[in-house]
Biotite code that builds the C-alpha atoms (Angstrom):
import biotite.structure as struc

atoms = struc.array([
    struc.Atom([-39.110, -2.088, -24.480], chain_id="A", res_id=1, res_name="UNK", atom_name="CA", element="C"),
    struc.Atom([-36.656, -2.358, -27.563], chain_id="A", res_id=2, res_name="UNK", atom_name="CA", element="C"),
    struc.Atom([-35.359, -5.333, -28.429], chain_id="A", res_id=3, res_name="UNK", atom_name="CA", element="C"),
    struc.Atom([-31.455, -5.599, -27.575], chain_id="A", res_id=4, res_name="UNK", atom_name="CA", element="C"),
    struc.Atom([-30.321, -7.716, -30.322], chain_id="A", res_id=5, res_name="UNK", atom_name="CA", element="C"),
    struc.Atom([-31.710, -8.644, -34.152], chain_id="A", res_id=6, res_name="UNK", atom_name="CA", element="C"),
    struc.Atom([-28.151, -10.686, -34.614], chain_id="A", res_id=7, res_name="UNK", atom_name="CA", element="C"),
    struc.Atom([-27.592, -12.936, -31.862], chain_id="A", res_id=8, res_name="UNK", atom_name="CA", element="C"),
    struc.Atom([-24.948, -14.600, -32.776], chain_id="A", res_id=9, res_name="UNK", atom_name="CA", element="C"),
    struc.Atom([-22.967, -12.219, -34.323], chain_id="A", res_id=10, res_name="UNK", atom_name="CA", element="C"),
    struc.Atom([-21.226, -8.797, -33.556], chain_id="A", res_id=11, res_name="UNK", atom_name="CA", element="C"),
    struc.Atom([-24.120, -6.264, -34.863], chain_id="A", res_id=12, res_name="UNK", atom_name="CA", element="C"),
    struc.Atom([-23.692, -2.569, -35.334], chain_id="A", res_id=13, res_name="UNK", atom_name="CA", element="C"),
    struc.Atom([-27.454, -0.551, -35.773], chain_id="A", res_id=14, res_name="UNK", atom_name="CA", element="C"),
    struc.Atom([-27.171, 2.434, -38.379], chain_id="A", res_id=15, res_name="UNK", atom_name="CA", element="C"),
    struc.Atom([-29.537, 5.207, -38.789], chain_id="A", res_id=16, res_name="UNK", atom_name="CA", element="C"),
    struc.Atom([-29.484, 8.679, -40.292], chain_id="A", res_id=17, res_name="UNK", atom_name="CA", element="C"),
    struc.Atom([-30.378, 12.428, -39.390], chain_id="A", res_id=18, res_name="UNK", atom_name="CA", element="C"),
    struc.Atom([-31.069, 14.907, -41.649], chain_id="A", res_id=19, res_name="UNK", atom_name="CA", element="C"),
    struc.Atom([-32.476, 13.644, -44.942], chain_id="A", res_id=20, res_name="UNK", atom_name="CA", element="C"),
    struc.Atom([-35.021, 15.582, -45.039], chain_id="A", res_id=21, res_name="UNK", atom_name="CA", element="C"),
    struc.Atom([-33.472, 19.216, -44.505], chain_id="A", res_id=22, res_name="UNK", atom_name="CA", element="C"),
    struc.Atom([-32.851, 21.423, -47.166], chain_id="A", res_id=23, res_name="UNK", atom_name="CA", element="C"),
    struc.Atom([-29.737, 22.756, -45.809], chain_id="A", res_id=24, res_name="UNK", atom_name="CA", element="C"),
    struc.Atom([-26.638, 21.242, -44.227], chain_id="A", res_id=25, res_name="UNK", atom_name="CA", element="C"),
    struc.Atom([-24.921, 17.875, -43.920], chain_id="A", res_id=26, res_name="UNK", atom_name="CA", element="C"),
    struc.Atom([-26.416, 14.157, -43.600], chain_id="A", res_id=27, res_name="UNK", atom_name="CA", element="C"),
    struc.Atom([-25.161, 12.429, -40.238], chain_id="A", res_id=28, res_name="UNK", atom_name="CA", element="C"),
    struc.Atom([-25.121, 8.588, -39.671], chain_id="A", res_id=29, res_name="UNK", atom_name="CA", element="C"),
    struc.Atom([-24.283, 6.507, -37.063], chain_id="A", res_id=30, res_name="UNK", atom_name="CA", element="C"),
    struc.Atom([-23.055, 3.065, -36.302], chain_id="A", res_id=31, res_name="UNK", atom_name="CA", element="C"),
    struc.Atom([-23.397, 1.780, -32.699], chain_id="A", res_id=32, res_name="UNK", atom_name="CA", element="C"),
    struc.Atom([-22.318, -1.953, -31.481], chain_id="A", res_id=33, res_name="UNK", atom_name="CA", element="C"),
    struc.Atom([-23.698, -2.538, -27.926], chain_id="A", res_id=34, res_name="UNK", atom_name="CA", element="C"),
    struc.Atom([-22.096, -4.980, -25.322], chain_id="A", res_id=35, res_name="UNK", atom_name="CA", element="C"),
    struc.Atom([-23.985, -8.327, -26.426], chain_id="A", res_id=36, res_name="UNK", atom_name="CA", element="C"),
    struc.Atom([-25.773, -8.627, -22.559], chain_id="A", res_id=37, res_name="UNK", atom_name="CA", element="C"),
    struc.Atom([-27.014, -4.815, -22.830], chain_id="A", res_id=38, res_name="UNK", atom_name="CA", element="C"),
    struc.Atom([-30.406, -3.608, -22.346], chain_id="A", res_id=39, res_name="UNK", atom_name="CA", element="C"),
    struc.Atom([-31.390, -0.264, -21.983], chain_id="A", res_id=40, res_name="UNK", atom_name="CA", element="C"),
    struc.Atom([-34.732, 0.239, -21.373], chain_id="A", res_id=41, res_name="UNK", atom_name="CA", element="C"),
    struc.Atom([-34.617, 4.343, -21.934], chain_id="A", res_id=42, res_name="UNK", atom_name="CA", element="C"),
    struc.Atom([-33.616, 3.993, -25.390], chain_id="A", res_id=43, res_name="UNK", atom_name="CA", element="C"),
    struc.Atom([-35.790, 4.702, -27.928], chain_id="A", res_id=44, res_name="UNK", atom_name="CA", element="C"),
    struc.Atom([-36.251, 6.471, -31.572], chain_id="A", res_id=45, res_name="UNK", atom_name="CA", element="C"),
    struc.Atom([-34.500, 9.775, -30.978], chain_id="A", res_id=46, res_name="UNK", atom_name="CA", element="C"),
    struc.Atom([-37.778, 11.955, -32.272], chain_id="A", res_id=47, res_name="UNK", atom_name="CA", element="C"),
    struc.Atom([-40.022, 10.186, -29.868], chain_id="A", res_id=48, res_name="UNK", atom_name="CA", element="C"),
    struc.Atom([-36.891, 11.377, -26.809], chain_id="A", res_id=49, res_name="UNK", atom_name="CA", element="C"),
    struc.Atom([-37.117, 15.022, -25.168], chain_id="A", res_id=50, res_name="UNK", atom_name="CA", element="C"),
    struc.Atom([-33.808, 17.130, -26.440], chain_id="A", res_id=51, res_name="UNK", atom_name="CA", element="C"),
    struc.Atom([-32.231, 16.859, -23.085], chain_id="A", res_id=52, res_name="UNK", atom_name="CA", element="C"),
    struc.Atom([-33.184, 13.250, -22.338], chain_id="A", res_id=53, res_name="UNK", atom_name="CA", element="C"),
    struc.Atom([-31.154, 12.563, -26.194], chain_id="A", res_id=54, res_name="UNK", atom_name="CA", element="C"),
    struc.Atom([-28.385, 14.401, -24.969], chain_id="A", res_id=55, res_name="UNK", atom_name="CA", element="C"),
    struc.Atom([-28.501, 12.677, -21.894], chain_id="A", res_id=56, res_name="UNK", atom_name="CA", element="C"),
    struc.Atom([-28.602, 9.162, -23.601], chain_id="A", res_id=57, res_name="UNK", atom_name="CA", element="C"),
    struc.Atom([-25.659, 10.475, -25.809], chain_id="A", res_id=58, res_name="UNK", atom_name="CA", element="C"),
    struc.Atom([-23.390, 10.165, -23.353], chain_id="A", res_id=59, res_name="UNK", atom_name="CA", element="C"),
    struc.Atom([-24.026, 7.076, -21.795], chain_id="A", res_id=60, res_name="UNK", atom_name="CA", element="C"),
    struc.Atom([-24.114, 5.687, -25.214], chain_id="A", res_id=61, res_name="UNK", atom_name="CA", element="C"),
    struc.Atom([-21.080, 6.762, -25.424], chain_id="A", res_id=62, res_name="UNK", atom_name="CA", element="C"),
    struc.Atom([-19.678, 5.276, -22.354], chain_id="A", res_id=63, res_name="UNK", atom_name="CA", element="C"),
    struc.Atom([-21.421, 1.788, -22.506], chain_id="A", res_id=64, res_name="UNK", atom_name="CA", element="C"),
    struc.Atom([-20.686, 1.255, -26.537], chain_id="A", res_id=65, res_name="UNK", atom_name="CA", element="C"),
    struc.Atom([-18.514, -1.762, -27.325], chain_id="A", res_id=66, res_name="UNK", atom_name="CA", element="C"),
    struc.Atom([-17.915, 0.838, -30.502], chain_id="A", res_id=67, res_name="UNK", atom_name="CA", element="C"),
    struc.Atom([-19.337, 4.035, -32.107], chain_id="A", res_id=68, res_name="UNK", atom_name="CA", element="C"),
    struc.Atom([-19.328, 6.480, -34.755], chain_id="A", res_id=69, res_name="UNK", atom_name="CA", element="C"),
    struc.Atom([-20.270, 8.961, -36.845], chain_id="A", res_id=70, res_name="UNK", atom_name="CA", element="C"),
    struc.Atom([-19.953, 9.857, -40.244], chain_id="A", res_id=71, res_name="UNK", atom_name="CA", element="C"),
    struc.Atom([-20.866, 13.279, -42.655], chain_id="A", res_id=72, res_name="UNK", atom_name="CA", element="C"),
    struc.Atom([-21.594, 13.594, -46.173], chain_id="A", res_id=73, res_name="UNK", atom_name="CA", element="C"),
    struc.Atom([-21.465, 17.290, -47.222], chain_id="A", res_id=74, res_name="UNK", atom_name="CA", element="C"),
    struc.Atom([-24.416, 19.173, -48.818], chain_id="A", res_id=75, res_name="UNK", atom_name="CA", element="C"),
    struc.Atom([-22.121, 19.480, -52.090], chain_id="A", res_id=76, res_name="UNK", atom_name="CA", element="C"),
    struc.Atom([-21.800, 15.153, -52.015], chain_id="A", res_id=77, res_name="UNK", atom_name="CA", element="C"),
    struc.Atom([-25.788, 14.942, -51.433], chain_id="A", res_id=78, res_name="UNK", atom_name="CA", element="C"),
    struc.Atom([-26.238, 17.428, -54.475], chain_id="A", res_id=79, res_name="UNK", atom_name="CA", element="C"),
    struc.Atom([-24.220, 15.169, -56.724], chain_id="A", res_id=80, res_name="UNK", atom_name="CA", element="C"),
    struc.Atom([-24.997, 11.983, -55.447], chain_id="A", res_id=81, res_name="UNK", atom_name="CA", element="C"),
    struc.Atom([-28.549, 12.484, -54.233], chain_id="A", res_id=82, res_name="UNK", atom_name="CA", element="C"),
    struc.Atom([-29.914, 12.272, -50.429], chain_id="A", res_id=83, res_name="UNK", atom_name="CA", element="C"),
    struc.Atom([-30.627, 8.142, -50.698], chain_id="A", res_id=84, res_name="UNK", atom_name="CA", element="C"),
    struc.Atom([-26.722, 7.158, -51.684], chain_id="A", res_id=85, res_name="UNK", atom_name="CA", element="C"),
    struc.Atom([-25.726, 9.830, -49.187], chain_id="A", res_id=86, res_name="UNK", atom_name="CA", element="C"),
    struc.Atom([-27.260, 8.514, -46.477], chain_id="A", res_id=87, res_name="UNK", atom_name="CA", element="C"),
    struc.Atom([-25.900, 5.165, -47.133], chain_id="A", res_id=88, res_name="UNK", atom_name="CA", element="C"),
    struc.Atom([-22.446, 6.840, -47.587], chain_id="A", res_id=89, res_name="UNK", atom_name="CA", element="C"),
    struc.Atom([-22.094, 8.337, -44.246], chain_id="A", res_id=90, res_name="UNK", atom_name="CA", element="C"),
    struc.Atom([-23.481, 4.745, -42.980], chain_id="A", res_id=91, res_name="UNK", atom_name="CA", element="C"),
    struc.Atom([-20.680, 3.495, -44.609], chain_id="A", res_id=92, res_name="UNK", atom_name="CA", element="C"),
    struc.Atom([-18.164, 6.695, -43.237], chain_id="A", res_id=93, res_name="UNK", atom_name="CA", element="C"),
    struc.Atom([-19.825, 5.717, -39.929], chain_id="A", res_id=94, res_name="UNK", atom_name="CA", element="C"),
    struc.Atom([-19.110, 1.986, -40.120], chain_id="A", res_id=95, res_name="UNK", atom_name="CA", element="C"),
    struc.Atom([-15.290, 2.324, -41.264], chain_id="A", res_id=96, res_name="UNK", atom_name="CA", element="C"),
    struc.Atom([-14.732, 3.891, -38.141], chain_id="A", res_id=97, res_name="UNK", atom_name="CA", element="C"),
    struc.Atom([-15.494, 1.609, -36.021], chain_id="A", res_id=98, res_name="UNK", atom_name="CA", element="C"),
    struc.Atom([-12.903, 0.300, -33.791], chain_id="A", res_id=99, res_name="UNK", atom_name="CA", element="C"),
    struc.Atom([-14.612, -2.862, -33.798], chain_id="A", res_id=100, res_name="UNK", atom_name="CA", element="C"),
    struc.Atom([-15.467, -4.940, -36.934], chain_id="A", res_id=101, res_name="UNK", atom_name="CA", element="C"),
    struc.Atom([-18.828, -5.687, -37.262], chain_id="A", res_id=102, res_name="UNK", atom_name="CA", element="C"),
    struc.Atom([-20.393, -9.022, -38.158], chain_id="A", res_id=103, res_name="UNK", atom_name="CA", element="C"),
    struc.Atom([-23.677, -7.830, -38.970], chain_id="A", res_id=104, res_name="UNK", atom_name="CA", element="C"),
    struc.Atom([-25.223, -4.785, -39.764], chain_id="A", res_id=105, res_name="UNK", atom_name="CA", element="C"),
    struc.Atom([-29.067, -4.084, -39.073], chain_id="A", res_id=106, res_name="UNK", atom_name="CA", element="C"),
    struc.Atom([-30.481, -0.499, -40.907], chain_id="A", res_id=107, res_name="UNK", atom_name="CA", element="C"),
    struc.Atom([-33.207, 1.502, -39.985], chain_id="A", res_id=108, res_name="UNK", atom_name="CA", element="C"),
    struc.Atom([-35.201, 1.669, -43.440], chain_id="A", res_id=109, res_name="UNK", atom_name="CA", element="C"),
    struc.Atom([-35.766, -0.641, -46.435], chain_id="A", res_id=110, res_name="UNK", atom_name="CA", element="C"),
    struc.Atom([-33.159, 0.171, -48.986], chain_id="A", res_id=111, res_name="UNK", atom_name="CA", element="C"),
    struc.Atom([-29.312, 0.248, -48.187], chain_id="A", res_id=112, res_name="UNK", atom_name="CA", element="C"),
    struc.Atom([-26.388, 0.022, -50.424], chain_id="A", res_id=113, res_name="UNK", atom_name="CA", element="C"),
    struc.Atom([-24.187, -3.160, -48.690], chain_id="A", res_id=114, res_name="UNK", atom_name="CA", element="C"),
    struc.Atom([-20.844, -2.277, -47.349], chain_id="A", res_id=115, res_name="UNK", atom_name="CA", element="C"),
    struc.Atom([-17.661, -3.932, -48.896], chain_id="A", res_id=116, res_name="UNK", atom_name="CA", element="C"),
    struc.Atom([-14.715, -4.076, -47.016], chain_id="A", res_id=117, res_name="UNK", atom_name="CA", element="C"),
    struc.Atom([-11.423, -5.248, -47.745], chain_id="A", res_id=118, res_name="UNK", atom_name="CA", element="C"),
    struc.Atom([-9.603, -8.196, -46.608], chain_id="A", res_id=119, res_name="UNK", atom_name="CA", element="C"),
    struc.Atom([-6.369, -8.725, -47.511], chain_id="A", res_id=120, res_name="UNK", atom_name="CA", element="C"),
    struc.Atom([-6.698, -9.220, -51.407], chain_id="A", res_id=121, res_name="UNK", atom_name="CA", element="C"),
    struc.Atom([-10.327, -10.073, -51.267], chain_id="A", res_id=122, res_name="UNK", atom_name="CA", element="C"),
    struc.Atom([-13.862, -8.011, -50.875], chain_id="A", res_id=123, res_name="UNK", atom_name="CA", element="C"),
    struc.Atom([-16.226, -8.961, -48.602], chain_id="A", res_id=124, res_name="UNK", atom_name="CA", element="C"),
    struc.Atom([-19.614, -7.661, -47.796], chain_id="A", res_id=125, res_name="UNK", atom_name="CA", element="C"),
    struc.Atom([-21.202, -7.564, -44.524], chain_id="A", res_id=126, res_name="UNK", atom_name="CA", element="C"),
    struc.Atom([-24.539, -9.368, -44.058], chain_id="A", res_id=127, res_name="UNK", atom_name="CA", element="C"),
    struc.Atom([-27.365, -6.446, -43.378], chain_id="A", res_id=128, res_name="UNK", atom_name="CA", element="C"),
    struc.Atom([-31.131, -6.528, -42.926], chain_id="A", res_id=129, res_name="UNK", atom_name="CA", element="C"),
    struc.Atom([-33.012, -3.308, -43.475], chain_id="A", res_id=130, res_name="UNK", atom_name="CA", element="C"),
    struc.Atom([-35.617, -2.662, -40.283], chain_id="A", res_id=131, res_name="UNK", atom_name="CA", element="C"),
    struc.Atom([-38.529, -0.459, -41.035], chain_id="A", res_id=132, res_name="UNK", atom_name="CA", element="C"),
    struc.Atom([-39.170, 2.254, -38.085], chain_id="A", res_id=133, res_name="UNK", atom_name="CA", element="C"),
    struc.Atom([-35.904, -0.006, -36.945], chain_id="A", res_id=134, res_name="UNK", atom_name="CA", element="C"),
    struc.Atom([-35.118, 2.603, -34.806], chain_id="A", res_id=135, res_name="UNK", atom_name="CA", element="C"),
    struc.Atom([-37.971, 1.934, -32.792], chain_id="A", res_id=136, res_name="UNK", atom_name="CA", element="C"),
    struc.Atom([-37.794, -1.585, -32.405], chain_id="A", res_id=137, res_name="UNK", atom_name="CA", element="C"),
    struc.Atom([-33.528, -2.860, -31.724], chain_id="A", res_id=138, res_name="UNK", atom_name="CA", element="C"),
    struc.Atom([-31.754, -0.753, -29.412], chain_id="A", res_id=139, res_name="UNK", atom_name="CA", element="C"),
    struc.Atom([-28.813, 0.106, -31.247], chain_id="A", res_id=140, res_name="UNK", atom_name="CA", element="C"),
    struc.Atom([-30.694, 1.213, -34.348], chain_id="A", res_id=141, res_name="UNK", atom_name="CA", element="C"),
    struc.Atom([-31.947, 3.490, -31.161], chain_id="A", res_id=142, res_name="UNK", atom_name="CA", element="C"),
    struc.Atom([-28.523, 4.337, -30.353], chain_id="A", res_id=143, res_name="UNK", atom_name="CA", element="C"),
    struc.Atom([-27.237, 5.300, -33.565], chain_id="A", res_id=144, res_name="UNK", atom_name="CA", element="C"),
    struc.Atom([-30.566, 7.652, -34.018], chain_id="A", res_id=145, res_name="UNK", atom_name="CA", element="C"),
    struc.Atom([-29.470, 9.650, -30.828], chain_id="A", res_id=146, res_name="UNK", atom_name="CA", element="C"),
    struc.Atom([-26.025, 9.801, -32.214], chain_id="A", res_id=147, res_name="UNK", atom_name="CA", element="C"),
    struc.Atom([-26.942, 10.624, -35.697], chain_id="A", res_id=148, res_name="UNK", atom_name="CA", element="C"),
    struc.Atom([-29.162, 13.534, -34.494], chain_id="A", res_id=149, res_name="UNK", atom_name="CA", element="C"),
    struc.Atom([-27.528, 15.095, -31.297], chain_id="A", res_id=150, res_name="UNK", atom_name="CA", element="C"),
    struc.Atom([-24.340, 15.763, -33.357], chain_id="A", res_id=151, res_name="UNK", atom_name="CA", element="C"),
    struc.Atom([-26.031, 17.176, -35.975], chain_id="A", res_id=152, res_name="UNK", atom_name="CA", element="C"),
    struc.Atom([-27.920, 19.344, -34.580], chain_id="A", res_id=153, res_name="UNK", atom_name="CA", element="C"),
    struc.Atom([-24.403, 20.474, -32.619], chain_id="A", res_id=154, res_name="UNK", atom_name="CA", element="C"),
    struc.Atom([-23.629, 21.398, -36.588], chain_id="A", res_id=155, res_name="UNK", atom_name="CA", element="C"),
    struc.Atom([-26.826, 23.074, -37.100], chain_id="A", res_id=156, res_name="UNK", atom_name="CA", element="C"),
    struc.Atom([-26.658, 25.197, -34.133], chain_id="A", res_id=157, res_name="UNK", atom_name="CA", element="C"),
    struc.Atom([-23.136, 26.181, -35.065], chain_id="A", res_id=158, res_name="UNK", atom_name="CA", element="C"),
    struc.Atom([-24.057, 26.691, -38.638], chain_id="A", res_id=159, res_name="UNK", atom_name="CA", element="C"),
    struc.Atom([-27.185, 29.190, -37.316], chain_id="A", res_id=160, res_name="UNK", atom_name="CA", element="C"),
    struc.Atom([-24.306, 31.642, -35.505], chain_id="A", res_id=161, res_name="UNK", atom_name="CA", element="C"),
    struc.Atom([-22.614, 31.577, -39.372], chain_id="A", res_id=162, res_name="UNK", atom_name="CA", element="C"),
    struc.Atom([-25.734, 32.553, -40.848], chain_id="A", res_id=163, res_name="UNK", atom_name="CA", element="C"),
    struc.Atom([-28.332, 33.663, -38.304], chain_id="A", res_id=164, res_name="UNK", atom_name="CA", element="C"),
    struc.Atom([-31.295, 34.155, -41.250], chain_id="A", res_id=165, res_name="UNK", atom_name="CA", element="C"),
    struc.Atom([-32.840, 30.778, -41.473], chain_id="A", res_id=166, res_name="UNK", atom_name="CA", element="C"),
    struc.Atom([-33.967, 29.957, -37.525], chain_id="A", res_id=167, res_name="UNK", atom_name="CA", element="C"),
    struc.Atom([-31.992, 26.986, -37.819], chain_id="A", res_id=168, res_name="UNK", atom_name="CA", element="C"),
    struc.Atom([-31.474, 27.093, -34.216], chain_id="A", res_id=169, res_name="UNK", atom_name="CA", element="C"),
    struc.Atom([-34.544, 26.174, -33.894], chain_id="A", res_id=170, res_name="UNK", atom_name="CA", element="C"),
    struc.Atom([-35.391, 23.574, -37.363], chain_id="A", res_id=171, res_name="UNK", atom_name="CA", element="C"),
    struc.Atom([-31.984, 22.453, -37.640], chain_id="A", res_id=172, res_name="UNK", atom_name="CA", element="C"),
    struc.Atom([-32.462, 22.951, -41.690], chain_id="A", res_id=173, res_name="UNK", atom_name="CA", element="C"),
    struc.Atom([-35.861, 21.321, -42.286], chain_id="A", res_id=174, res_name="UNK", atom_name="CA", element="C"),
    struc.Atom([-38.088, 22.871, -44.213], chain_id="A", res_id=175, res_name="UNK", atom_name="CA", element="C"),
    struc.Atom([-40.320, 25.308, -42.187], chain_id="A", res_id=176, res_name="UNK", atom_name="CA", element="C"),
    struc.Atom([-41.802, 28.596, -42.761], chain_id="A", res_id=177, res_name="UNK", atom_name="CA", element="C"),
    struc.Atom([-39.317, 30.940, -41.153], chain_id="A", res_id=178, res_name="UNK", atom_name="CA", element="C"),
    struc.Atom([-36.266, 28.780, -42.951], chain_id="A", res_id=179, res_name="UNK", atom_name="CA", element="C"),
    struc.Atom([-38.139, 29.597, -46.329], chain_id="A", res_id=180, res_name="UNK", atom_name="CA", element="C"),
    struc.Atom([-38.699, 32.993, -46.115], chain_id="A", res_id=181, res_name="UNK", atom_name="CA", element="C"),
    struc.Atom([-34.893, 33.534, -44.893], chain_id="A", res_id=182, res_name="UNK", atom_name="CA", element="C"),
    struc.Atom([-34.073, 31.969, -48.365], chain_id="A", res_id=183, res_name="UNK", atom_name="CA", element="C"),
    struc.Atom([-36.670, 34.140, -49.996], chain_id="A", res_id=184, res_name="UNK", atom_name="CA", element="C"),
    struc.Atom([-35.424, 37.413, -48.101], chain_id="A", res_id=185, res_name="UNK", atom_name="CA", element="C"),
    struc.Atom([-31.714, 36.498, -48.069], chain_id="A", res_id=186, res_name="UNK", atom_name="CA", element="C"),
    struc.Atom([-30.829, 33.552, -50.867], chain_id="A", res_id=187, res_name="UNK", atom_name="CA", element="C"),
    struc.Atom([-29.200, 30.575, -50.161], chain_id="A", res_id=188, res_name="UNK", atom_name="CA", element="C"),
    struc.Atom([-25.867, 29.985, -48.075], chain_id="A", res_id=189, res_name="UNK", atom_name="CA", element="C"),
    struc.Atom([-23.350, 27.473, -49.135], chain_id="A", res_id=190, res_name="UNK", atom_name="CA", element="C"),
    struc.Atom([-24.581, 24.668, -47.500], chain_id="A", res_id=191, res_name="UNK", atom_name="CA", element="C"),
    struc.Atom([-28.297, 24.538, -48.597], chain_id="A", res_id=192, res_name="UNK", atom_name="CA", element="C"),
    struc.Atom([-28.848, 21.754, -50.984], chain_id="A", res_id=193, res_name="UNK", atom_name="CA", element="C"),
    struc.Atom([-29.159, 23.179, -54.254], chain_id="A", res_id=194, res_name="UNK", atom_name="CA", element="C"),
    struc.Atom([-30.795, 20.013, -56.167], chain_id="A", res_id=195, res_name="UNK", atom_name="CA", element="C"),
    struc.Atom([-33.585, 20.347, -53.147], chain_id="A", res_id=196, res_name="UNK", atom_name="CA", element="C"),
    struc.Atom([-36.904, 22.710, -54.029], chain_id="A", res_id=197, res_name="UNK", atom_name="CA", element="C"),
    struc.Atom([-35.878, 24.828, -51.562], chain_id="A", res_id=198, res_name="UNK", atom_name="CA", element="C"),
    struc.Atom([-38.808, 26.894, -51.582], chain_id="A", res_id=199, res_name="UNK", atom_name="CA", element="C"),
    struc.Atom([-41.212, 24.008, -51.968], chain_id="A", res_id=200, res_name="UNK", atom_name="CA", element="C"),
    struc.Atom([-45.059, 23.738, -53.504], chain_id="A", res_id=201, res_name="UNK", atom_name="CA", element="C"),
    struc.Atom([-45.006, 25.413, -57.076], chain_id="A", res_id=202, res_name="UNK", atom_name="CA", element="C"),
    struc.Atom([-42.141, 27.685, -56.282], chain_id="A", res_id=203, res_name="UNK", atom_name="CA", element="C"),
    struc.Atom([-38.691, 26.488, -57.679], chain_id="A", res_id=204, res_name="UNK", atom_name="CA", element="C"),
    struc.Atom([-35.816, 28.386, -57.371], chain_id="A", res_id=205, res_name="UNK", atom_name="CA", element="C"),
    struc.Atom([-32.937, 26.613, -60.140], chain_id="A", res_id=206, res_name="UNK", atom_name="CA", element="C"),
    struc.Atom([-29.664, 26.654, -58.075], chain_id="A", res_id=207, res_name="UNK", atom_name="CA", element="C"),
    struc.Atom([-27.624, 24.381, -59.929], chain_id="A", res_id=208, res_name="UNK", atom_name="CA", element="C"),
    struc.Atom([-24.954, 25.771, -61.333], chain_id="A", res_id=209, res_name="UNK", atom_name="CA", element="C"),
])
């Protein structure tokens, strides 16, 4: 069973990402704060869930969450930015969004870039601890992995009726076989990540413009 809480004492929202990996599309985040007597026993790191037991865990997610959200950084941001500070952005796009000010923030991962906020004249930065496999462990680090990925892969699947050539119905933009050969047979759309090597191994293609 997860653990429910890293910050005790303090309002904590768990962040996590989906989609770092993939070679085409946007990054999602989330940012979750659960009630601070909550314990879910079903939740869990969204890759080690079923698709429909995610989905299922979405919802009630949604339901029980003191606060939630999500937020996107585009394919064009991750090309200019890179896939690390993007992540952290749509952490950050996540967290703003919150209707609910967090005290703490707890990050699945080691690195994060700390979120400044404004308070009347002054910046403050929220206290964060970075979690290895965090999504595994605290339960709204789980939360904010089922987020993160179940509406992405909403934007995948909608993104695979726009261009039908890359079976990302199916890898949601990561790189597999059939998703490379639809960029060797067909080129690249305008959301595959052109600072990516989209075609992997020894075979570069140079997209950048």
């Amino acid at each position: 069973m997860l653990e429910p809480h890293y910050y005790k004492e303090l309002i904590e929202a768990g962040c996590d990402e989906a989609g770092r990996g993939c070679l085409a599309g946007s990054v999602y985040a989330a940012a979750v704060i659960l009630p601070p007597d909550y314990d879910n026993p079903e939740l869990n790191d969204s890759k080690k869930l079923s698709e429909k037991k995610r989905y299922a865990l979405r919802e009630q997610i949604k339901h029980d969450a003191v606060a939630w959200a999500v937020g996107i950084v585009t394919p064009e941001e991750i090309d200019k930015i890179n896939i690390l500070h993007a992540s952290f952005l749509a952490m950050h796009r996540a967290i703003a969004q919150l209707k609910v000010r967090p005290q703490g923030l707890i990050i699945d991962g080691n690195h994060f870039d700390p979120y400044v906020y404004s308070e009347g004249e002054e910046k403050k930065q929220l206290p964060y601890t970075c979690i290895v496999k965090g999504d595994g462990k605290y339960q709204s680090i789980a939360a904010a992995s089922i987020l993160a990925k179940t509406y992405r892969d909403d934007y995948m699947q909608q993104q695979a009726l726009i261009y039908p050539h890359y079976d990302w119905e199916n890898n949601k933009g990561y790189p597999t076989k059939k998703h490379r050969i639809g960029i060797l047979n067909y080129g690249i759309t305008p959301i595959h990540r052109k600072s990516y090597n989209l075609l992997g191994g020894e075979l570069s293609l140079n997209f950048k413009e």
